[in-house]
MIDREN-808803 format. One record per residue (C-alpha): residue in one letter; z, x, y. Coordinates in steps of 0.2 Angstrom, whole numbers, plus 2048, in hexadecimal, padded with zeros to 3 digits. Layout:
# MIDREN-808803
AZXY;...
***
This chain:
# MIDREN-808803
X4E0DA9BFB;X4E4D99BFF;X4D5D8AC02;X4DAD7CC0B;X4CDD6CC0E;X4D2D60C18;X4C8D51C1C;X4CCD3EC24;X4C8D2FC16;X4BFD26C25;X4AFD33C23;X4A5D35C15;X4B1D3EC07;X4A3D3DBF8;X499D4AC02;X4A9D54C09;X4ACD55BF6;X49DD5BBF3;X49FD6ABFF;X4B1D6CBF9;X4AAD70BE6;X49FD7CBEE;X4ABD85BF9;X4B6D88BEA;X4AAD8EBDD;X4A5D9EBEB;X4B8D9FBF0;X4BBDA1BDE;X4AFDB0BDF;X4B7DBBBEC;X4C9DB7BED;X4D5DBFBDE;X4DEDAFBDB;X4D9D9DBE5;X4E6D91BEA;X4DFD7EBED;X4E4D6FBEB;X4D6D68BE0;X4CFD5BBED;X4D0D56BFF;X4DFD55C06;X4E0D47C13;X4EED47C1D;X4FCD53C22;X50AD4BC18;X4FDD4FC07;X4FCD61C10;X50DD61C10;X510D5FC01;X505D6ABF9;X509D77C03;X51DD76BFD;X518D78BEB;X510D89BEF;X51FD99BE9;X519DA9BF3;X513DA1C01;X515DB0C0A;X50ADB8BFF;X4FADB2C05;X4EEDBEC0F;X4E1DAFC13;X4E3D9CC17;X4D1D96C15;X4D1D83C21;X4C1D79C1C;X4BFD6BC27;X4B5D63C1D;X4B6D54C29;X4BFD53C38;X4D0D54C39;X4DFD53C48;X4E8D63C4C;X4F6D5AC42;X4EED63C31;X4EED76C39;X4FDD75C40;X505D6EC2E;X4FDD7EC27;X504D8AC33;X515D87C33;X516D88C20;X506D97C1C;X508DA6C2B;X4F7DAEC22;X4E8DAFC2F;X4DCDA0C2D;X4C8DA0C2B;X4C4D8EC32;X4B6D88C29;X4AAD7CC2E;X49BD75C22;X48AD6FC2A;X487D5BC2C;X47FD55C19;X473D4AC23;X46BD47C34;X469D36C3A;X475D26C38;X487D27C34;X490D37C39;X495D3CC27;X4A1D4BC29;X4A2D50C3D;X4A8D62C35;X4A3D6CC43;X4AFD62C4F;X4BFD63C43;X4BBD76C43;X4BAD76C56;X4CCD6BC56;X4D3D78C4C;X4CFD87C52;X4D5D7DC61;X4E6D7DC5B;X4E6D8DC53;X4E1D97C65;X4EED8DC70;X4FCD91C61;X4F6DA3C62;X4F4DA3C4E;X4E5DB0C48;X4D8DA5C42;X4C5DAAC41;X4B5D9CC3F;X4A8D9AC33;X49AD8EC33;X48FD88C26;X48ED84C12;X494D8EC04;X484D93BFD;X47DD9BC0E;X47CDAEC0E;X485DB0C20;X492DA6C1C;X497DB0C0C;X494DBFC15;X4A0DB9C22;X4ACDB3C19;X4ADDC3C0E;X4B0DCEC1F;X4BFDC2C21;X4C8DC5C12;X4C7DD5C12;X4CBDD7C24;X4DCDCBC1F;X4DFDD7C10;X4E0DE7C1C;X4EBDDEC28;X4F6DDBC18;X4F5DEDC13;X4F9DF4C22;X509DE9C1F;X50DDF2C10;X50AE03C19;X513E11C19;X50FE22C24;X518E32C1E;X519E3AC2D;X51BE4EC26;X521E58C36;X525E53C4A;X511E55C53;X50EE64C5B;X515E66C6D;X509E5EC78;X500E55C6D;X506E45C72;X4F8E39C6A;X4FFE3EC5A;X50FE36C5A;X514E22C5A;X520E15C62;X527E0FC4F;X52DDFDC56;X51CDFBC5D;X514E00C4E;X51CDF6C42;X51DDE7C4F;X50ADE8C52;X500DEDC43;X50CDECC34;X50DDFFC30;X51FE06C30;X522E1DC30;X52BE28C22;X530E39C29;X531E48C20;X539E59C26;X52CE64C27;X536E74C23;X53FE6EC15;X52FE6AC0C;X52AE7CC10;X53BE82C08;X53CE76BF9;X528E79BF5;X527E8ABF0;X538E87BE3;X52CE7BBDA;X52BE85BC7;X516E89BC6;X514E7CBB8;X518E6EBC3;X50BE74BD2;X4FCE7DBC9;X4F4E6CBC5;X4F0E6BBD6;X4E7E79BD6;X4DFE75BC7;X4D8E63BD1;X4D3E6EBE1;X4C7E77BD6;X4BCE6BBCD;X4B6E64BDE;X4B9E75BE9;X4ABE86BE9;X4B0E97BEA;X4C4E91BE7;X4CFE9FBE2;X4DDE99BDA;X4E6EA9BDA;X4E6EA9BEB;X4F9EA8BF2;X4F0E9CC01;X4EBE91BF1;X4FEE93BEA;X504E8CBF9;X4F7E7EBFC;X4FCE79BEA;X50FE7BBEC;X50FE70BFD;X506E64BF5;X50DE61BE8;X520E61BF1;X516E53BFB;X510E4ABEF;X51DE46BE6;X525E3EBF6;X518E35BF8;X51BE2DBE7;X52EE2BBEB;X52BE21BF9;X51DE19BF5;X512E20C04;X4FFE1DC06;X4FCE29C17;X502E39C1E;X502E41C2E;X508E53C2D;X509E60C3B;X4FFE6EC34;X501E7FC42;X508E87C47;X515E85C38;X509E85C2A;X502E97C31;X512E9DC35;X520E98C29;X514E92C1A;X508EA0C1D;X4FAE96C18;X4F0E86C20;X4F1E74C1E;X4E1E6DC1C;X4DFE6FC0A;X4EEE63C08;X4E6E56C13;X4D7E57C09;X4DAE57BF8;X4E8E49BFE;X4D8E3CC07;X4CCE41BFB;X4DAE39BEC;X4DDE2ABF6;X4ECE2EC01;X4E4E30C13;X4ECE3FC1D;X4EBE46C2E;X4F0E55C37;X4F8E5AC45;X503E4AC3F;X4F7E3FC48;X500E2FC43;X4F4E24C4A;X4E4E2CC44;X4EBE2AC31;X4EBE19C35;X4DCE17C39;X4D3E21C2A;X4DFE15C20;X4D6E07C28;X4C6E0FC25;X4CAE13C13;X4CFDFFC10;X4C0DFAC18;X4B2E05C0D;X4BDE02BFC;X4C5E13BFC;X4B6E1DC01;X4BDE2CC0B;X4BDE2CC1E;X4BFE3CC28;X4C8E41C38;X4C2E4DC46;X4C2E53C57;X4B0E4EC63;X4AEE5FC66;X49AE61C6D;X48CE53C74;X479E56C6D;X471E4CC79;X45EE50C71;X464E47C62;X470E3CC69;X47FE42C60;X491E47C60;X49AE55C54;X4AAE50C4B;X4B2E60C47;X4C3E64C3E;X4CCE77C39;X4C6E72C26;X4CEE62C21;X4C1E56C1A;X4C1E4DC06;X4B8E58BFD;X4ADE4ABF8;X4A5E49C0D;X49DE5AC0A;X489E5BC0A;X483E5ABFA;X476E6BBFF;X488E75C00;X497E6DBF8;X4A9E6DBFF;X4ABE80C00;X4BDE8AC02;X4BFE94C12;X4CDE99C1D;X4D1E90C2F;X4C6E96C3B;X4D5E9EC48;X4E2EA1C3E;X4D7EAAC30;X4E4EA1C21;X4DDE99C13;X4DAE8EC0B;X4D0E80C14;X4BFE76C12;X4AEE80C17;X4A1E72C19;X496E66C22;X49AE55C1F;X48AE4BC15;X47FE41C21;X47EE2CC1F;X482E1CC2B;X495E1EC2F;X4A2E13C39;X4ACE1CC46;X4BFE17C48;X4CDE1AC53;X4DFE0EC56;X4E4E14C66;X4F6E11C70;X4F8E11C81;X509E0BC8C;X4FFDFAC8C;X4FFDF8C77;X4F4DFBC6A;X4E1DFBC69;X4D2E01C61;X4C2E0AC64;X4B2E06C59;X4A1E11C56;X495E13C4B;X483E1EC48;X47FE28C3C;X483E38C35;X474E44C35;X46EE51C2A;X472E60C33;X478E72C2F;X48AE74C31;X48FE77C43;X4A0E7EC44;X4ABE87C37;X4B6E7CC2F;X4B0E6AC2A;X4A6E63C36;X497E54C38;X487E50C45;X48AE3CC49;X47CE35C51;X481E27C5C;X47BE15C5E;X47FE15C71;X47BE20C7F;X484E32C79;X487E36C8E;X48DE25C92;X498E21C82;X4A1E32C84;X4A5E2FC97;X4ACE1DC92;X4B7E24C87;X4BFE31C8F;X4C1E25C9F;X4CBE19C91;X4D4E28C8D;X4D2E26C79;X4DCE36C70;X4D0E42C69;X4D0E40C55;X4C5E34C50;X4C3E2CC3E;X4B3E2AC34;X4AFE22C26;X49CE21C1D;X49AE0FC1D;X496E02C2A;X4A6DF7C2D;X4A6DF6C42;X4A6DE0C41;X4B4DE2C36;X4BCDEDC41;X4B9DE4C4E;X4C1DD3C47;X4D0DDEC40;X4D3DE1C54;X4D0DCEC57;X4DDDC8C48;X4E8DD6C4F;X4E7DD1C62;X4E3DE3C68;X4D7DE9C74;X4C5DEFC6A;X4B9DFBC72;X4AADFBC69;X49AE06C6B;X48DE01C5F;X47CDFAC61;X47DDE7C62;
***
């Protein structure tokens, strides 16, 4: 993180000091490592200069500008062309009322973010003092919004598999993506991993099986649906490793059924549940968006599923998959179970009702217009499981009848991501940082 104050000798420095020693003793206290200059900095030649003796300047994920006084657009603009990180612009209150004009903070703030808007730099604003709750709070949102935009830099999809014909909502213009949000695609032949998977000598994938059943019920590990979910694996894994990959997508049927003869889910669960988030039906865009989820909650495990049925006495929507879902989302009443899909009658996949809490709903959508993203949020109820497979009761926070008519008129694609936390302001200012389009449906 970078902390830059700025202030004009011709105001009250003493007191800007002041706020300056108490910005950096909280900066100090959420960033991993604090790059300031040690005082005010008063002109943009000083800034300059400063800014010159930084190595890695490419490196920083935050700017934090502190107008401690006002300051000309001069300052900003300095910053800028040397630091391309998003800035927080950061104004202090007044010290006193009454007489002199000490700092006039709030009116360098204004300048610059100003100058920030009309040069079309992603800037956000923060008013108030270092030791007030919001403000940390805020500022906290920030960073780790400006973190996930940096990770989604360093992202790389494997992309296991073409989508299913048809399924259009699964696949990806890869300029775009990159251009627009960072994330750049590693694809994998599907039937070669099927080939090279079941060559793999049984000491190299029977650890696999070995992780599945500590956290899975009923799993039969002699079962040759198990072999294969432990062969796949494995085989994938190690790609994974190779190319330094942090999502999959990977198109599950009919391949899977018919040339695998056994189903994918248990791949994409065991895979989110151990940190790398997959989809299926190589849903590039909904791996994306549990990957944002995931950076957002700390690595909690998000979910993806189809809106399959409306509860209008309870307000609530089902999210429902074949039996994909991290074993640790299972109701604690029944555990993450082993069953077999619910069509194709192949094993293995997850049997289970997800666990009830307040969750975040998450989409990043793409239309011929761009990108954009769709934010909800409610809360996940304690319900019996509904569907076979791996399925979850999300009461709403909006009108049920109204939000799913708006969003089939915005023509959203149907898997949605979940996560069991509440991070739809972050979300929301990771669209704004991004300059993409945000739907949100959340009670204000």
């Amino acid at each position: 993180m970078l902390y830059i104050p700025i202030g004009r000798k011709t105001f009250d420095l003493k007191a800007g000091e002041e706020q300056r020693n108490n910005s950096v003793e909280f900066l100090e206290q959420i960033a991993d490592e604090l790059i300031e200059p040690g005082e005010i900095i008063t002109s943009p030649e000083e800034l300059d200069g400063f800014l010159a003796d930084i190595d890695d300047r490419n490196e920083i994920v935050t700017t934090i500008y502190q107008s401690v006084t006002f300051a000309d657009g001069e300052f900003v603009q300095t910053l800028i062309e040397n630091v391309k990180a998003p800035v927080v612009v950061w104004s202090v209150r007044e010290p006193s009322i009454g007489g002199r004009l000490r700092l006039n903070s709030l009116t360098g703030g204004n300048s610059t973010s100003h100058v920030l808007r009309c040069m079309n730099h992603p800037y956000s604003f923060v008013f108030g003092n270092a030791d007030e709750a919001h403000v940390q709070q805020k500022m906290k949102k920030q960073l780790q919004v400006h973190r996930l935009i940096g990770e989604l830099k360093q992202l790389k999809i494997g992309v296991v598999g073409e989508h299913p014909p048809g399924f259009f909502f699964s696949g990806t213009d890869e300029d775009k993506l990159h251009q627009q949000m960072g994330v750049t695609v590693s694809r994998f032949d599907l039937q070669q991993a099927f080939e090279e998977c079941v060559k793999l000598p049984r000491k190299k994938w029977e650890g696999a099986i070995d992780r599945a059943e500590r956290q899975v019920i009923g799993l039969n590990r002699n079962d040759e649906t198990v072999e294969r979910f432990a062969q796949f694996s494995t085989y994938v894994k190690e790609k994974i490793e190779e190319e330094h990959i942090s999502a999959i997508a990977i198109r599950c049927w009919p391949d899977f059924f018919n040339e695998l003869g056994a189903a994918a889910c248990s791949t994409l669960s065991q895979f989110t549940e151990d940190g790398v988030v997959s989809s299926c039906e190589s849903d590039i865009h909904g791996s994306i968006s549990m990957f944002i989820l995931q950076q957002l909650t700390d690595g909690s495990a998000p979910y993806l599923g189809d809106m399959v049925h409306l509860n209008e006495a309870s307000n609530s929507v089902v999210f429902w998959h074949c039996g994909a879902g991290a074993y640790s989302l299972a109701h604690p009443s029944q555990g993450a179970q082993s069953g077999v899909h619910p069509n194709r009658k192949l094993g293995f996949t997850m049997e289970f009702g997800l666990k009830p809490g307040r969750v975040t709903l998450f989409r990043v959508g793409y239309t011929p217009e761009g990108y954009r993203l769709l934010v909800m949020r409610g809360n996940a109820l304690d319900t019996p499981q509904r569907f076979n497979g791996t399925s979850v009761e999300v009461q709403l926070e909006t009108d049920v009848n109204k939000t799913l008519y708006q969003i089939m008129e915005e023509g959203f694609e149907p898997h949605y991501a979940l996560v069991y936390d509440d991070v739809a302001e972050e979300l929301v200012e990771l669209g704004r940082q991004l300059g993409l389009e945000t739907i949100v449906f959340t009670r204000d």
